[in-house]
N, C-alpha and C positions, 0 to 999 in steps of 0.2 A: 569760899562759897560752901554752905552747907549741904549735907549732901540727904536727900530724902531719902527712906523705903519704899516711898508707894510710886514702885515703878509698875507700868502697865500691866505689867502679869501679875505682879500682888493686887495689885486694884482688882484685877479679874479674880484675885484667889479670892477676895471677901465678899465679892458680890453675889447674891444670892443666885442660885444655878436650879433651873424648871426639874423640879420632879420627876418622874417615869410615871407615865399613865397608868394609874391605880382603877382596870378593868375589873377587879372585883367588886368594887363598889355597885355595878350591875344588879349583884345578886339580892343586893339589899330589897330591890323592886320585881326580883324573880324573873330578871331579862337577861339572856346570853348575848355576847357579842356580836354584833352585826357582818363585821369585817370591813374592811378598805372597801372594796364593791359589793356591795350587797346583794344575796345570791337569798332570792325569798319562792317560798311557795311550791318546791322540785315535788314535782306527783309522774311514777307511783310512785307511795310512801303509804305505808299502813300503819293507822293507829300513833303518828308520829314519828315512825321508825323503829318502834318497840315491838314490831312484827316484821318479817319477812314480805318482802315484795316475789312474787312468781315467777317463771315459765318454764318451758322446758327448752334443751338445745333445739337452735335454730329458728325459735320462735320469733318474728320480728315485733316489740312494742316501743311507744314512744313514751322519751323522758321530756317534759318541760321542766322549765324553771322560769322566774321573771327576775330578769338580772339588767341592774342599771348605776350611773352615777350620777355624781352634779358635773355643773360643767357640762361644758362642749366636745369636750375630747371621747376618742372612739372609745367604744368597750367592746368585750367580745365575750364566749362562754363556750365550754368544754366539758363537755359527759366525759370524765376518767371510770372506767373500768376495771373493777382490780378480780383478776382470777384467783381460782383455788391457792395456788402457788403464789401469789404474791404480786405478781407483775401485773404490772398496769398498761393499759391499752386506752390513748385520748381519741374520742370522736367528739368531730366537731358541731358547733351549735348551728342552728340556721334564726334569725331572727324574725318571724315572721308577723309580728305585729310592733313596729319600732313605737308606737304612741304607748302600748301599752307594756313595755320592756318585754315581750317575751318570745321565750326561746326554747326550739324545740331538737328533738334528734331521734333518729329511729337507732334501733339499737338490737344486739341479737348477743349471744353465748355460742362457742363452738363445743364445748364439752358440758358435763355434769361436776356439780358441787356447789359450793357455796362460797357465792360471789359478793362484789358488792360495787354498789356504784357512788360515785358523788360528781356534782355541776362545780365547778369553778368558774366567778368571773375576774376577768382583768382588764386592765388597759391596755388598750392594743397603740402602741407609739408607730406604726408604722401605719395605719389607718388614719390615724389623728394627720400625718403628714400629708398624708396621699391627698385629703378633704381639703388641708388649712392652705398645703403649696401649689393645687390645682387655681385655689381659686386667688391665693395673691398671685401669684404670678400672673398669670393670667389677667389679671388685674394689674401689674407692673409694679406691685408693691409691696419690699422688700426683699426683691430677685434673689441676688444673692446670696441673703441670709437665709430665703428659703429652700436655696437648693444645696447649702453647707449644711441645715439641719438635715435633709433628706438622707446625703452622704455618712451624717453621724448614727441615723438610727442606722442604717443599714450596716455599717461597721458594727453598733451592737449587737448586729443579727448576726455579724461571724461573728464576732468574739465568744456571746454568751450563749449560743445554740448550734453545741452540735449537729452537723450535717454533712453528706455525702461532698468529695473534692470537688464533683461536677457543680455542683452547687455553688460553693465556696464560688467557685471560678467565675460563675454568672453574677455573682454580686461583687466583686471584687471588680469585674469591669462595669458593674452599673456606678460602684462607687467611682471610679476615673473620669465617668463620663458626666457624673453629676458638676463635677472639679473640671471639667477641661473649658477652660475659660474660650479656647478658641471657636467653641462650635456653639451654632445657634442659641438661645435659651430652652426656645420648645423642646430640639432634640435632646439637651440636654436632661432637661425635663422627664419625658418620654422615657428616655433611659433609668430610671427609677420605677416606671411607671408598665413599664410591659407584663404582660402576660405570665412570661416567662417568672417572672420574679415572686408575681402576685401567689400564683401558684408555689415558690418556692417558701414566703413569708405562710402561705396559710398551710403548709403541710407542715411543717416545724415554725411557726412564729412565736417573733420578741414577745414575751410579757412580763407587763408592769404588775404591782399589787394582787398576784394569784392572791384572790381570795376563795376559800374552798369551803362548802358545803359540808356538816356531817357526812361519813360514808355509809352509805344505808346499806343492810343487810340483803343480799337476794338471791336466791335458791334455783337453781337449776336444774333441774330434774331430768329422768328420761323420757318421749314421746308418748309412749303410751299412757301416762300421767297425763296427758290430755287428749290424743285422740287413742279410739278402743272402739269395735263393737263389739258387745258383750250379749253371751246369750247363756240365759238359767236356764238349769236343767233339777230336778227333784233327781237324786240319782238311784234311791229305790222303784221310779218310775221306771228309767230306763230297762226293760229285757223283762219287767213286771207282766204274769201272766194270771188270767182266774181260769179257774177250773169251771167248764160247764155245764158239769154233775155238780160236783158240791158248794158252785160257789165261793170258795175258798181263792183266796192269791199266794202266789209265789211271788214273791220279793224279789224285785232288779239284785245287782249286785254292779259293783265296782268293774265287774269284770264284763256283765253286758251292758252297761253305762259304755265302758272303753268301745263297744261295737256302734256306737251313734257318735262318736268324735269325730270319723272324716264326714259325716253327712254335712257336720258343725261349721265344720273346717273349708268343703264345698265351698256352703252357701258365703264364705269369706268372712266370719268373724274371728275378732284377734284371741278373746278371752270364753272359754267355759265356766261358766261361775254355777257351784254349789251350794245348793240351802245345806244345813247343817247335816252332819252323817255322821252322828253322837247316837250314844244310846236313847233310846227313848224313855221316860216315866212311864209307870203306869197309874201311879195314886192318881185321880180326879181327872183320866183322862180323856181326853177330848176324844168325842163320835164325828160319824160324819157331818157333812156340814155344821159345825161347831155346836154339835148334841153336846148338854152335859152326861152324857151318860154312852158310854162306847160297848157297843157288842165287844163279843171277847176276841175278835180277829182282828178288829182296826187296828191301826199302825201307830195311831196317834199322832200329834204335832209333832216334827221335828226339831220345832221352837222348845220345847219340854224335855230340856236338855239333861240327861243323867239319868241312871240307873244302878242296879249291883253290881252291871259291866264295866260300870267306871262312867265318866263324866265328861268335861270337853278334851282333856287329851285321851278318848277313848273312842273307838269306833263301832258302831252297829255293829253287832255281831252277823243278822241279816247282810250286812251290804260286804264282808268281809273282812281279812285283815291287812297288817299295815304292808306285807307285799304286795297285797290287793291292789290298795291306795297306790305305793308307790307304782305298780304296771300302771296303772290309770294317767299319773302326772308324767310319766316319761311316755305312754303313745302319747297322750296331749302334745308333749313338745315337740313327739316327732311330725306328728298335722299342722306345725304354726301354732297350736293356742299355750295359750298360759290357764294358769289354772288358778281361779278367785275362789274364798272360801268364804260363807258363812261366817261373822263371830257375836254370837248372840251371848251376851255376859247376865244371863239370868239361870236359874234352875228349877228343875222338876222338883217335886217335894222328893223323891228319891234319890238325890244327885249324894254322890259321897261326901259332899260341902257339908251339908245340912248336919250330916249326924257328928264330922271331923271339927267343920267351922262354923257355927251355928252363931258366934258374931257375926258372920258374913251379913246376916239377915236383920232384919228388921221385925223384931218380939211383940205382938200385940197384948195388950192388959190383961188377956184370959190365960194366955200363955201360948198362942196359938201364934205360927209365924206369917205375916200379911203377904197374902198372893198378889199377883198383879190386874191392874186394875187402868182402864180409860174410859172411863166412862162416855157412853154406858156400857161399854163392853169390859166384861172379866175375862181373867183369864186364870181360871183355879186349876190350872195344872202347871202356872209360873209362881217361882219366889223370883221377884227381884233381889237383885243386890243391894245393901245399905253400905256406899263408901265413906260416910260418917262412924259407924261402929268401930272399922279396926283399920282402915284405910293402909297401911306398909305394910298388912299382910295381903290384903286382899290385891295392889299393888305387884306385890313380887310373883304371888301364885298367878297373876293372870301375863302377865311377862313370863313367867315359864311356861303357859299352856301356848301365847304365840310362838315360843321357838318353837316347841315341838313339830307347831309345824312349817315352820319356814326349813329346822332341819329334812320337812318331807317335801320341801318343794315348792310350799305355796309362798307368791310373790306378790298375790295380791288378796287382802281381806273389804270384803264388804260387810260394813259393822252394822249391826240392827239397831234399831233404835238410839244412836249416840248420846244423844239430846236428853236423856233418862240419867244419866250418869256423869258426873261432876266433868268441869272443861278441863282444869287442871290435871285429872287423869289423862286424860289422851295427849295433852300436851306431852308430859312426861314421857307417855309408854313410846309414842311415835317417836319421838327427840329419842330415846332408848334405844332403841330399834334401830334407829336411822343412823345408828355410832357406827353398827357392825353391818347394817344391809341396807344401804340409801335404795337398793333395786324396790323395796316394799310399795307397795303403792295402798292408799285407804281411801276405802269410797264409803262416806257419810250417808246413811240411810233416815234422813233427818227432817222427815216432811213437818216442821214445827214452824215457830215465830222468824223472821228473819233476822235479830239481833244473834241465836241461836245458833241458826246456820251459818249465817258470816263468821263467829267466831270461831266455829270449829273449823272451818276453813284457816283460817287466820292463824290456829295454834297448830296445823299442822295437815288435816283431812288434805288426798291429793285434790280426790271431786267430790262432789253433792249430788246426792238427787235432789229434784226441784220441784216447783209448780205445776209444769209442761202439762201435766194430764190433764189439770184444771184449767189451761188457760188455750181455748178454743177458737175466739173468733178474731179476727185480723187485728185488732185494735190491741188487744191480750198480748197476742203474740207480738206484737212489734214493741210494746211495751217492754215487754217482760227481758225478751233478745235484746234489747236496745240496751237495758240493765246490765245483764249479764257480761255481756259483750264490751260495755265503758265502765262500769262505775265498781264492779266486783268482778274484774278478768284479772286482773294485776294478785290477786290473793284464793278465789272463790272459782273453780274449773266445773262447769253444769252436764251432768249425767242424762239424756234425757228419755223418760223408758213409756209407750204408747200404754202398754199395762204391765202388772207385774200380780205376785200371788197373790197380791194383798190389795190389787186396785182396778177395779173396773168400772169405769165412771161412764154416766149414762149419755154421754157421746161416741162410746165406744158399744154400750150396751144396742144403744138404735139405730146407730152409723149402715151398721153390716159390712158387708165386703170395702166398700168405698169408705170409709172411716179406716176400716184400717189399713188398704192403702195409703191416702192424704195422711196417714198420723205417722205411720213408719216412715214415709219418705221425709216427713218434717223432722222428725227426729233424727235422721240421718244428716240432712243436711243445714240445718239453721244452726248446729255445735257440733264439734269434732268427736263428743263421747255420746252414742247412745246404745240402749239395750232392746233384748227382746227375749220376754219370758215363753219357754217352748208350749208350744199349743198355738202359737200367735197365729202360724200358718192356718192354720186350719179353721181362722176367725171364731176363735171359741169367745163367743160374748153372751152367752146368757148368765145371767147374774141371781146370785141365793134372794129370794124375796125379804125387799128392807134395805138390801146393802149394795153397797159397791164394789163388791169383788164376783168371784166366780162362782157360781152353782158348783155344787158337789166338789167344794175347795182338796186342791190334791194337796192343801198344807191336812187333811184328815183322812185320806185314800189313797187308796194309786190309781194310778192313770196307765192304761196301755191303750196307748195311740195309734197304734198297730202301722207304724213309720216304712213296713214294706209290704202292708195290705189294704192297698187304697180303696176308700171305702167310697161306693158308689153316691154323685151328687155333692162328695164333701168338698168344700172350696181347700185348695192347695195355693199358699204364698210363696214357696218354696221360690221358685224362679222370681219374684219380684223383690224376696231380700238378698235374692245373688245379684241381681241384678243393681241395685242398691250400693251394694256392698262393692263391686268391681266398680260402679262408677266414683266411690270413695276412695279406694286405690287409686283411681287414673287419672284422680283429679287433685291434686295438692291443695288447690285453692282451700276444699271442702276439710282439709286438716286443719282451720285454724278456727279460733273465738273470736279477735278481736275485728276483723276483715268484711265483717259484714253491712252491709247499705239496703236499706230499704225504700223502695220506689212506689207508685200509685198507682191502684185500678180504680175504676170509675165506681166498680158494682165491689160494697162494701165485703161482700165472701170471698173474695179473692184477694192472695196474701201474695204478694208481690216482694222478693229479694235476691240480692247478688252476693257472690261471694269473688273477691279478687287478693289474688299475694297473698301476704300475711306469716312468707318462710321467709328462710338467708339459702338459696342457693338450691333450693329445692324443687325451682321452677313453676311455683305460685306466680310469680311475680309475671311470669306470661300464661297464666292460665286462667278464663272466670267461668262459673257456673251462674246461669238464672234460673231462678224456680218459680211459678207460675200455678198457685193451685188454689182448687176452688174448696171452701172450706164446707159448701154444703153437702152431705153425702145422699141428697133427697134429690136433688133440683140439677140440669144444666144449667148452665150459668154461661153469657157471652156479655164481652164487656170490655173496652179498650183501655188499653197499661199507657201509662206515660213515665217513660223509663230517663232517671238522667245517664245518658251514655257518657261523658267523662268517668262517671263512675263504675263503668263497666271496664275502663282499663282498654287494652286494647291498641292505644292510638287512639280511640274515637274520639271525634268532636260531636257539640249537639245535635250537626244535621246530620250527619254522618250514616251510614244502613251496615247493618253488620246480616253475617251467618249465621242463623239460629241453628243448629242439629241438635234438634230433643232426641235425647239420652234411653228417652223411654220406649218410643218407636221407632226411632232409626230416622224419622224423616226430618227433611233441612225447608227451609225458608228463609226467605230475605226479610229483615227486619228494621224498623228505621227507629224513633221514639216513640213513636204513640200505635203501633201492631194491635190490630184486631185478636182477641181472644174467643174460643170456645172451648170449655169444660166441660164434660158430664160426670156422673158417678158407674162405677163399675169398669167392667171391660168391655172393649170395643170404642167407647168415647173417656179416652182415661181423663181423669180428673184432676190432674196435673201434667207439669210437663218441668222435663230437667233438662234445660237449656246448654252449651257447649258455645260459648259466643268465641265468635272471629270477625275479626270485619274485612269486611269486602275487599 
């Protein structure tokens, strides 16, 4: 008999044998792999993941994703967390709309750095069980076979996942019990099925096809990066006196600035933030209220950065020197505040730039170098910067004029104008910065287009200032908060300032006393960061005719406010931004952006919201604020709220009555959802109210 070669395994050696899936072929159509489960759509996610997602520790935000497969079989999903150091931390997914795959998780950071997250989905083999063996059995059909698969995945739960002995031990008799032929089916059953186990499969569970998500980048920051109140001060105003023979001023200094930090400190803000405390120009310098033409004693802009004295690492000779500065920032830290500075990257025409770096600038056709300009306003006592002319020099020299002063102390800069000056700079200097001092914090002075704003958030700014001063009536406001709050929290942290040197809008101009209560408290409370430019108390609102800022702007004079000589009839806010201010301490809720819900008044001037949780552990999560105010500063106003109480946190159901104790007078009332309201303007019928909800 002859004898062949083509025995079975040669047969198999020439049979043709499937390829390995050639995934690259993908790119031909400029599509990335899907995965085994498909893990689509994970927000937040900025710009794709090519930016930075936000918050600072403790802050609590949520991740979705929409994760699903074919087939019948379970899936499940898992936000992985990877800290500074590497390790990873799985929190689990909850699926809250099964039609439409998706899946959510709240999520928090315990420390500072740079983190990152990604969704994983899988198949979950012991879910798939739990569903298919409930209901054959049950049904009677194919008993057995569904209680040995039950036994099998559960063996792959010890085998292939780590876990505690106790553990082990609980499934090791659920397996027995799946297999003991002599006892009931249901019990049998049941014994896979307990409590016990579900709990022990979802704290460590089997999975199939980890399919994982890119790891997105996300930055965590310290607290003050999102909540601060912040108060400007001019610091040659501070201790500023005029002579009342000649007219003439004595110049504040650093050193009677340092004598108004505990008043600062009192009223409970975290940060003192100064305009610039450089030398001044004098070529084309500005008079008062923005005279082209200054008597010989005005001070000038402070914005008109440089002199012979030197430039931005150099100090008013008027306000002192650098021990001056530093007594300044060391009492500052000993009152609680931190100390913001100023970084305005333009020059006076006498700034040492001009004559050293005269690429800095921008050359016009005469030979003359172009001042600054917004039309219609000039400003001939600024050269802009041109970061096209010489861009690595201008680059390193302003990276050495921020150390200067981070080595004196300062931890946070508010930068003028940003929006004037290429993105890719600040991208850079902050990312720079942030190698050796993550403590920095940069506040965006960037009232411009919104594509503008966002971005500079996005490359790096901690906050922004915003719209707030423009956006007045209840419709504005719930809009704008509603923004902030969902669609640009995740990247974009809102500063919000009632006025500032540079802004006095004519709701604030006609408001009077009651404007600027209703403004301060809103800005206290609808975002965790707001400001207040000093004079605030004293409702300085009359404005330079034409404009929207301040009559007799102290960005061209000094101001002595005369802070321990109360001037008879002058309105004093002092007690309502302490008062402000300790109910922001006392309240965690009021620490957060993204926590906010907005409810209904009948009578359209009345801005109706809640604040609830929004920490990890910080005790939001039992705390809510209501605010309750009437946006007209003219008119009382009575009108009934209809409030959703589930969203008030609490326990409460919709019928439910809780404890109101407004904040503002001390007094309490029973509340249910639809509470009768009355507002007025001024004092005696305040015009808000900051609610303390409990329920009954």
């Amino acid at each position: 008999m002859t004898e062949h070669s083509t025995t079975p395994a040669a047969a198999a050696d020439v049979s043709p044998r499937p390829a390995p899936i050639d995934r690259s072929v993908l790119t031909v159509l400029g599509q990335a792999p899907v995965g085994r489960i498909p893990v689509l759509d994970v927000e937040p996610v900025v710009d794709g993941g090519r930016r930075p997602t936000k918050s600072v520790v403790g802050e609590v935000f949520t991740i979705t994703a929409t994760v699903f497969r074919e087939g019948h079989d379970a899936v499940n999903a898992t936000v992985v967390l990877v800290d500074p150091d590497g390790g990873e931390h799985p929190v689990t997914m909850t699926c809250v709309n099964e039609g439409l795959s998706h899946w959510r998780a709240a999520v928090s950071a315990d420390r500072e750095g740079v983190w990152g997250f990604r969704v994983e989905g899988w198949s979950d083999p012991y879910a798939t069980w739990r569903h298919d063996g409930q209901i054959k059995i049950q049904a009677g059909v194919d008993v057995e076979l569904m209680l040995e698969e039950g036994a099998r995945v559960l063996e792959r739960a010890l085998d292939e996942v780590a876990r505690p002995a106790e553990h082990e031990r609980v499934l090791e008799e659920a397996i027995a019990r799946l297999r003991a032929s002599a006892l009931p089916v249901p019990e049998r059953l049941s014994s896979g099925l307990t409590p016990e186990v579900r709990e022990i499969l979802a704290a460590a569970p089997l999975r199939d096809y980890v399919s994982p998500s890119p790891t997105y980048t996300w930055w965590v920051e310290r607290k003050l990066a999102l909540t601060g109140a912040w108060y400007e001060i001019f610091p040659r105003s501070e201790g500023a006196r005029r002579d009342p023979v000649t007219g003439l001023w004595t110049s504040g200094t650093f050193e009677t600035a340092q004598e108004r930090l505990p008043a600062i400190a009192a009223m409970g803000f975290d940060v003192v933030y100064l305009t610039p405390v450089h030398p001044i120009g004098r070529t084309n310098r500005k008079g008062r209220n923005n005279t082209l033409t200054a008597e010989e004693h005005d001070p000038g802009s402070p914005y008109a950065i440089g002199a012979e004295e030197g430039g931005h690492d150099a100090l008013h000779p008027d306000l002192g020197d650098w021990d001056d500065f530093d007594a300044f920032v060391a009492r500052a830290e000993q009152e609680g505040l931190q100390v913001a500075l100023d970084l305005a990257l333009q020059a006076s025409p006498d700034h040492p730039w001009v004559t050293e770096h005269p690429e800095f600038f921008t050359t016009r056709a005469d030979g003359t170098i172009a001042y600054a300009e917004n039309p219609p306003k000039k400003y001939q006592d600024i050269y802009p910067l041109n970061f096209d002319n010489a861009p690595e020099a201008i680059y390193a020299e302003i990276r050495r004029v921020v150390q200067v002063w981070i080595d004196h102390g300062v931890t946070i800069f508010r930068v003028d104008n940003p929006h004037t000056k290429p993105v890719e700079f600040w991208q850079w200097l902050i990312a720079d910065v942030a190698v050796d001092h993550p403590e920095v914090i940069w506040l965006a002075e960037a009232f411009t287009r919104p594509a503008m704003m966002r971005t500079l958030a996005k490359v790096g700014f901690q906050q922004s200032y915003t719209y707030y001063a423009w956006r007045n009536t209840a419709g504005e406001l719930r809009d704008y908060v509603t923004e902030l709050a969902t669609e640009t929290a995740h990247y974009m942290r809102p500063s919000f300032w009632p006025t500032t040197h540079d802004i006095l809008t004519p709701y604030m101009q006609q408001g009077g006393i009651t404007a600027h209560l209703v403004r301060s408290a809103l800005a206290a409370t609808l975002v965790p960061t707001y400001g207040i430019y000093t004079g605030y108390e004293h409702v300085e609102h009359i404005p330079r005719p034409g404009a929207e800022e301040h009559v007799d702007n102290e960005k061209y004079e000094y101001k002595d406010r005369r802070w321990d000589d109360p001037v008879p009839g002058r309105p004093d806010l002092t007690g309502w931004l302490t008062m402000l201010n300790r109910v922001r301490r006392e309240h965690p809720s009021l620490h957060w952006l993204r926590n906010i819900t907005f409810h209904h008044a009948e009578d359209e001037n009345v801005l109706v919201f809640s604040k609830h949780g929004g920490g990890a552990g910080d005790g939001s999560e039992s705390d809510t604020v209501l605010v309750v105010a009437n946006l007209d500063p003219f008119t009382v106003r009575e009108t009934r709220l209809h409030l959703s109480l589930p969203a008030l946190g609490q326990g409460l159901g919709w019928h439910d009555s809780f404890t109101a104790h407004d904040l503002v007078t001390g007094q309490r009332w029973t509340w249910d959802d639809s509470p009768y309201v009355r507002l007025g303007p001024g004092y005696g019928e305040e015009p808000l109210h900051i609610i303390s909800v409990t329920k009954d």
